[in-house]
C-alpha positions as CSV (number, residue, x, y, z in Angstrom):
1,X,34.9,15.0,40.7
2,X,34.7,15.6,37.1
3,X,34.8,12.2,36.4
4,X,31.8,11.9,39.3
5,X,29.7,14.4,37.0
6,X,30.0,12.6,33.7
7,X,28.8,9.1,35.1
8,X,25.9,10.6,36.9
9,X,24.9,12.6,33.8
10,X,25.5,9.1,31.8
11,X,23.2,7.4,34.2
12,X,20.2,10.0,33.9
13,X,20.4,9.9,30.0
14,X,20.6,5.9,29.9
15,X,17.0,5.9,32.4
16,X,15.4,8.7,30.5
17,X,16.1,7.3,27.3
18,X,14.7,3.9,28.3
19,X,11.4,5.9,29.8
20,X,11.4,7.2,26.0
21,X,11.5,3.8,24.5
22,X,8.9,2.3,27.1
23,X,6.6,4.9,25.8
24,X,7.0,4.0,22.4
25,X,6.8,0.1,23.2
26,X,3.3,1.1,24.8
27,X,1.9,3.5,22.0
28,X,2.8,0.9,19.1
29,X,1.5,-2.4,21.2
30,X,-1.6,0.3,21.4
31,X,-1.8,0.7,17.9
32,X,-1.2,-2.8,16.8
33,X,-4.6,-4.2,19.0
34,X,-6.3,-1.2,17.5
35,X,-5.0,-2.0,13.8
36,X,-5.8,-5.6,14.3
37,X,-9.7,-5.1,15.3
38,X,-10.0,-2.7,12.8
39,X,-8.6,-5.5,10.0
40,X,-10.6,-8.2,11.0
41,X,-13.9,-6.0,11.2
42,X,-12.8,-4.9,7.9
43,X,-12.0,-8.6,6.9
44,X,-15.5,-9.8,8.1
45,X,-17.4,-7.5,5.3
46,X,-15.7,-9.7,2.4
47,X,-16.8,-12.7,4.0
48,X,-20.4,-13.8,2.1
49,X,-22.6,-16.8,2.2
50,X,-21.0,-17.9,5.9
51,X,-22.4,-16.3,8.6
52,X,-21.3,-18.0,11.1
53,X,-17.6,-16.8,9.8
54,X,-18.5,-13.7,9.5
55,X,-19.6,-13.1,13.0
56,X,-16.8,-14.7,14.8
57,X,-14.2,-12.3,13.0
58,X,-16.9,-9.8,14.1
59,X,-16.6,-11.3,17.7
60,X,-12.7,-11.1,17.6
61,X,-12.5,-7.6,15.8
62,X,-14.8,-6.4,18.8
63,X,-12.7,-8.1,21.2
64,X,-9.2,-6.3,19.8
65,X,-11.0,-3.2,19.8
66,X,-12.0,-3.3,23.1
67,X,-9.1,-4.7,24.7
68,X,-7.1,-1.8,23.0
69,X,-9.7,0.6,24.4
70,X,-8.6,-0.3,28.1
71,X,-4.8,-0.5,27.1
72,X,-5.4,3.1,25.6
73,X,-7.2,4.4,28.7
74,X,-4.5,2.2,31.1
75,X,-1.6,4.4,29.0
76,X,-2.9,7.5,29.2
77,X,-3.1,7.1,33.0
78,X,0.3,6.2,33.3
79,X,1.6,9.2,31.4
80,X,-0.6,11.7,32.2
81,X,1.6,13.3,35.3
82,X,3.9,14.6,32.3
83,X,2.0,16.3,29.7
84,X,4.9,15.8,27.4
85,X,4.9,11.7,27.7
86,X,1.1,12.0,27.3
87,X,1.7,14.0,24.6
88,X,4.7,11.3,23.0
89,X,2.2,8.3,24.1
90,X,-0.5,10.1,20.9
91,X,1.7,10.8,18.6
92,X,3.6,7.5,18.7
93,X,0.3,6.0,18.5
94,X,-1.0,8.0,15.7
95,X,1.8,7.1,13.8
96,X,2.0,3.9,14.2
97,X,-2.0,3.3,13.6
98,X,-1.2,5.3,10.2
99,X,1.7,3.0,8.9
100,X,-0.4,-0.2,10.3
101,X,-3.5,1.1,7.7
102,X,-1.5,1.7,5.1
């Protein structure tokens, strides 16, 4: 019976620990779309005399951004019936937008 015990409390830690991980998979792919639009915005304000540069790393910027936008908003729906994955989605994601600026 014992033995019964240890595997099912085994099992429950290997699925919740691979929840965890899924959560912080989601939060830094999140972070990376957001990081990259933000770059090439940032990239696009260096570029002079070509224009027509300049506004398709605009274009693409935009397009990161917005595509991390509706990941972002996708997320949050998934988590949000547990306040604490919700809560691990942000932080993840605040972290790794901060290490992705640096």
């Amino acid at each position: 019976m014992r033995q019964v015990y240890t595997l099912i409390l085994g099992f429950l830690m290997l699925v919740l620990g691979a929840c965890g991980n899924e959560i912080h998979q989601d939060a830094e792919e999140w972070a990376k779309l957001t990081c990259e639009g933000e770059k090439q915005l940032k990239s696009a304000a260096s570029i002079l005399g070509d224009q027509e540069k300049q506004e398709s790393i605009v274009q693409e910027g935009r397009r990161l951004l917005n595509e991390a936008e509706k990941l972002g908003g996708t997320l949050k729906r998934k988590y949000q019936s547990s306040g604490s994955e919700l809560q691990t989605l942000q932080s993840v994601y605040e972290e790794a937008l901060e290490k992705c600026r640096e």
